[in-house]
C-alpha positions as a Python dict, from the first residue, in 0.01 Angstrom:
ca = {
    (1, 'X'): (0, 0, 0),
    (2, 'X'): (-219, -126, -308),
    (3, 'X'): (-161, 7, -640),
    (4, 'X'): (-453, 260, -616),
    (5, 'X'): (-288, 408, -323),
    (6, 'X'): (74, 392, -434),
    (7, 'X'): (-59, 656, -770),
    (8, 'X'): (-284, 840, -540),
    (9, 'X'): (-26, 956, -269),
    (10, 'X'): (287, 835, -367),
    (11, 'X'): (464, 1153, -523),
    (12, 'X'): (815, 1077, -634),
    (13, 'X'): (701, 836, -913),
    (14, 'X'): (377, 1036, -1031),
    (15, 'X'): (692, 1344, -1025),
    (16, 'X'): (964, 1135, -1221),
    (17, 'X'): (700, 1014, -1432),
    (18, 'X'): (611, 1359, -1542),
    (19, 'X'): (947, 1469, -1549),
    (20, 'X'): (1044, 1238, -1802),
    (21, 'X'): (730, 1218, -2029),
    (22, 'X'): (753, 1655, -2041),
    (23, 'X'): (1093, 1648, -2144),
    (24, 'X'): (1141, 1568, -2473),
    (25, 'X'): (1499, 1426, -2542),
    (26, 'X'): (1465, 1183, -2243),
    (27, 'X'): (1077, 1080, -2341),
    (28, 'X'): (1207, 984, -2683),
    (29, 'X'): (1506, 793, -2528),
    (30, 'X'): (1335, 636, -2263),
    (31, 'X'): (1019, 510, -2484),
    (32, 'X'): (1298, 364, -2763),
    (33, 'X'): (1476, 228, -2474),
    (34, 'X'): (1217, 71, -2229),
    (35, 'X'): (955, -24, -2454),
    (36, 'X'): (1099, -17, -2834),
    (37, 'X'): (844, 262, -2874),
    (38, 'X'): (826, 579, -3105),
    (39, 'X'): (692, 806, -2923),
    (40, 'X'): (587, 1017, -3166),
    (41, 'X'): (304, 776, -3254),
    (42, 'X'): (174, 926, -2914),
    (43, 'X'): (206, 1302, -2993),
    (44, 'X'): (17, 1216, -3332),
    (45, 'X'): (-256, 1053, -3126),
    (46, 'X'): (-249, 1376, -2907),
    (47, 'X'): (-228, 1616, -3219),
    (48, 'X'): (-583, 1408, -3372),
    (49, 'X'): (-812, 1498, -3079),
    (50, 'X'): (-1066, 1755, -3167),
    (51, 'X'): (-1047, 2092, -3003),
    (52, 'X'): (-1372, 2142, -3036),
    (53, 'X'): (-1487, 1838, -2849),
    (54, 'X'): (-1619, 1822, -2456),
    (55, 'X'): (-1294, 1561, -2416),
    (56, 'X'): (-1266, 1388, -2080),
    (57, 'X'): (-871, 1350, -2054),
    (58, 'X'): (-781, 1067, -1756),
    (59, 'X'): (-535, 992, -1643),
    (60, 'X'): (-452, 1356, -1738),
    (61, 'X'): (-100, 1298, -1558),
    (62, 'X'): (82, 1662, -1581),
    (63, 'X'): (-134, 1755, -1882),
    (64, 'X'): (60, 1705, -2187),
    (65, 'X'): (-266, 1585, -2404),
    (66, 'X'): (-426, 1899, -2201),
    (67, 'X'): (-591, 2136, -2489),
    (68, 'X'): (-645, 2485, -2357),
    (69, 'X'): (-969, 2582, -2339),
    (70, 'X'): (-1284, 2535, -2079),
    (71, 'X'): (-1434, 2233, -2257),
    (72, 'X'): (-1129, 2016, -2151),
    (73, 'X'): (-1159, 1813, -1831),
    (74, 'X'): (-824, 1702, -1705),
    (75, 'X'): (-872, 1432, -1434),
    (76, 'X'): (-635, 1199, -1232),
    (77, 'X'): (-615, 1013, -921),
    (78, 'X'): (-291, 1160, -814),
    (79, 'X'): (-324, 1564, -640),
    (80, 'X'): (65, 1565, -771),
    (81, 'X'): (-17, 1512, -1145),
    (82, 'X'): (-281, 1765, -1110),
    (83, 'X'): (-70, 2057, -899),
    (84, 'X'): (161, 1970, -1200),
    (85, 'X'): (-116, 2052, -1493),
    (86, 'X'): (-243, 2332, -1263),
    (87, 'X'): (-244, 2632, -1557),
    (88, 'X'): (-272, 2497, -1879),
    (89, 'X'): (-639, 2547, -1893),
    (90, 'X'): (-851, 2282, -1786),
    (91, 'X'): (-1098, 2231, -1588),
    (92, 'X'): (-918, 1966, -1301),
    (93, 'X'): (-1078, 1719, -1122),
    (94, 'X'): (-916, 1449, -882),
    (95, 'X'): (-1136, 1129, -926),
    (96, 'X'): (-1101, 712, -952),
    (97, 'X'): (-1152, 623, -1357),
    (98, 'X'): (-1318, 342, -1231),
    (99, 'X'): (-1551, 541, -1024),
    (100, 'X'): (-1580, 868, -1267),
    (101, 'X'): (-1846, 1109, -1060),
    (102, 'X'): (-2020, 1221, -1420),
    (103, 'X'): (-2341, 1125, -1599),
    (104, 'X'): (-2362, 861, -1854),
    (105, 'X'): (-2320, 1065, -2253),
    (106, 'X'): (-2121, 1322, -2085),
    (107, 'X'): (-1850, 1347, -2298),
    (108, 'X'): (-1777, 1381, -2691),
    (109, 'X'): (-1437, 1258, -2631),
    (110, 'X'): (-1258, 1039, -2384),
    (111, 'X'): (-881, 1028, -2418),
    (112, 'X'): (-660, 811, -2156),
    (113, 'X'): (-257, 795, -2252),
    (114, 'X'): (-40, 579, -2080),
    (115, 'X'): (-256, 441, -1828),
    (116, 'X'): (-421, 152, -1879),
    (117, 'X'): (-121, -49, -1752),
    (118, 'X'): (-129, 130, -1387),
    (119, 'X'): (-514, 15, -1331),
    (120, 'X'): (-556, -294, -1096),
    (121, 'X'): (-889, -342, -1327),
    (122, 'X'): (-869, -165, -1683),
    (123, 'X'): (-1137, -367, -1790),
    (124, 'X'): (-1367, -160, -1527),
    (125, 'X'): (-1205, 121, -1662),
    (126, 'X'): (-1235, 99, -1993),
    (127, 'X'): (-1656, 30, -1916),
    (128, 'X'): (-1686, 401, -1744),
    (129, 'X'): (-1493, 561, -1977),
    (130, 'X'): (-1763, 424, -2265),
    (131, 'X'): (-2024, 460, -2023),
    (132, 'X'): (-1947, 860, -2014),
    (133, 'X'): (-1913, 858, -2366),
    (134, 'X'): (-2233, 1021, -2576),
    (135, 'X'): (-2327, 823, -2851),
    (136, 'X'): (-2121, 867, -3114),
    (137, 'X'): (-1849, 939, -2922),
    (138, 'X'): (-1479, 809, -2962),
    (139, 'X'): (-1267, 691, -2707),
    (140, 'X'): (-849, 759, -2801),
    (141, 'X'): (-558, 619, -2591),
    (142, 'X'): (-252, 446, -2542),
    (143, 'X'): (-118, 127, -2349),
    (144, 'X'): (145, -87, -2306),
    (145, 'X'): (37, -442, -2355),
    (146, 'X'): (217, -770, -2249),
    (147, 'X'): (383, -999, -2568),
    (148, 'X'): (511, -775, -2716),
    (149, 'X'): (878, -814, -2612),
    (150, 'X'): (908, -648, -2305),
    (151, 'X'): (746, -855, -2010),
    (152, 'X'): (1056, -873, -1807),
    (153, 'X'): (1002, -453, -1793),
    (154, 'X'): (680, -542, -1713),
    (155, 'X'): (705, -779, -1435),
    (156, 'X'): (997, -585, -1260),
    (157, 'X'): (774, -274, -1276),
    (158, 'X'): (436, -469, -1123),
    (159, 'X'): (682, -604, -825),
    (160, 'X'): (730, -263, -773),
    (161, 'X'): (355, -195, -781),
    (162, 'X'): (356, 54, -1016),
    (163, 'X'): (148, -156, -1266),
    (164, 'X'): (-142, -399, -1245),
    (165, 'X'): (-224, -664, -1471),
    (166, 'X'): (-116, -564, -1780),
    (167, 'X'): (-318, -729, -2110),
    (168, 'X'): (-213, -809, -2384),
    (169, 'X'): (-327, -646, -2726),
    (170, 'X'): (-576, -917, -2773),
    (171, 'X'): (-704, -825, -2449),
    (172, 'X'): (-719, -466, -2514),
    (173, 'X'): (-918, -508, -2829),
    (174, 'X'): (-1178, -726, -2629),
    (175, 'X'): (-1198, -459, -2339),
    (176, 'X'): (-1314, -217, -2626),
    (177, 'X'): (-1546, -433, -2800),
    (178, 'X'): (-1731, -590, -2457),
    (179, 'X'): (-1763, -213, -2354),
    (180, 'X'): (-2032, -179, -2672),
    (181, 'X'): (-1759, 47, -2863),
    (182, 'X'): (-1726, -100, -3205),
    (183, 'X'): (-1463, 91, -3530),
    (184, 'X'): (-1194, -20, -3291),
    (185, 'X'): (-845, 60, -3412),
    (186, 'X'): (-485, -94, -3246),
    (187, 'X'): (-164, 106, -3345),
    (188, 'X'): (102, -113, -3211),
    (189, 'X'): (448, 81, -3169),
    (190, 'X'): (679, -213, -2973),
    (191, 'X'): (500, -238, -2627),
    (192, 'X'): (282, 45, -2694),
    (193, 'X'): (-29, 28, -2864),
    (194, 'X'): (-239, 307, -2944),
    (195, 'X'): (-599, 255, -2996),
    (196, 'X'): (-938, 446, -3122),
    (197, 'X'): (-1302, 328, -3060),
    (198, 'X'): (-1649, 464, -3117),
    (199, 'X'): (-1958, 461, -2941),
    (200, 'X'): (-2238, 355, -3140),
    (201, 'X'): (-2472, 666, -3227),
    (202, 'X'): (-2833, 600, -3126),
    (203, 'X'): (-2942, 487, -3460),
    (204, 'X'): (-2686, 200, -3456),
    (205, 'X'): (-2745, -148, -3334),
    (206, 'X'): (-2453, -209, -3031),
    (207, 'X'): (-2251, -513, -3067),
    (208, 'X'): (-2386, -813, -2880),
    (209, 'X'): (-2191, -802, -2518),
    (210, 'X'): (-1914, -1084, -2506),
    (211, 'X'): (-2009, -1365, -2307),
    (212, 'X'): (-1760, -1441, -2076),
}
């Protein structure tokens, strides 16, 4: 089963997952634990999006960056994640990141939390998500990123297949800038690093593409 698959119809890990990120002793724990992460860094990140704000929200896992009201679109791959964030208010929609079924300038805000690192291609990713962007938009997340002290985690968690590649924060930052998002902004929190971006408006030149 390829990684895709494994999120998509595996349910005990997209359930534990949940489990553990809802709960809030055990997500603090965990996060110290695993990753030397404060995982409060993540529920400021959450607290910052705008309400107001047509917000694409993928992976939307069981919805805890969900904000209640019509003009939040929770999507995932996984039909468990979204049975799970059934009733918090969102529109839901089961869908590939890297194949999102919505027009370019969709969205005012794109938010993706912990996923990054369960992509076989968050490069890809990374391009729609900026691609459904309006300009002007901002793109908010969070990742964990290789070298930054917990690779063995990492490597026993992609033999699993639960993650793909994996960059590093170096790469991260060059995913954002090659997508034509510029103002980026790395949090790093232990493995974790949080990150904002921006969508040139149309009355800003885009940064030249990186050449690669």
């Amino acid at each position: 089963m390829d990684l895709r698959e494994r999120w998509k119809t595996d349910r005990l890990p997209a359930a534990m997952y949940d489990y553990a990120v809802q709960n809030g002793p055990i997500s603090h724990i965990g996060a110290r634990l695993l990753w030397g992460y404060d995982i409060s860094h993540l529920r400021q990140n959450i607290e910052a999006q705008d309400p107001d704000a047509l917000t694409l929200d993928i992976p939307c896992g069981g919805g805890i960056a969900i904000q209640d009201n019509p003009r939040h679109v929770a999507a995932d791959l996984s039909r468990t994640m979204l049975d799970r964030a059934r009733g918090r208010g969102a529109a839901l929609v089961q869908t590939d990141i890297n194949k999102l079924p919505f027009p370019s300038s969709t969205f005012d805000l794109c938010v993706t939390y912990n996923g990054l690192h369960c992509l076989p291609d968050p490069e890809n990713a990374i391009r729609e998500l900026s691609r459904v962007l309006r300009p002007g938009g901002t793109l908010r997340g969070t990742t964990i990123v290789r070298g930054a002290g917990r690779d063995r985690v990492i490597t026993a968690l992609r033999r699993l297949n639960l993650f793909g590649p994996t960059g590093t924060r170096s790469d991260l930052r060059r995913w954002l800038t090659s997508a034509g998002l510029t103002d980026v902004h790395l949090t790093p929190s232990g493995a974790v690093t949080g990150f904002t971006a921006r969508k040139p408006a149309d009355n800003e030149d885009a940064p030249p593409p990186t050449i690669r």
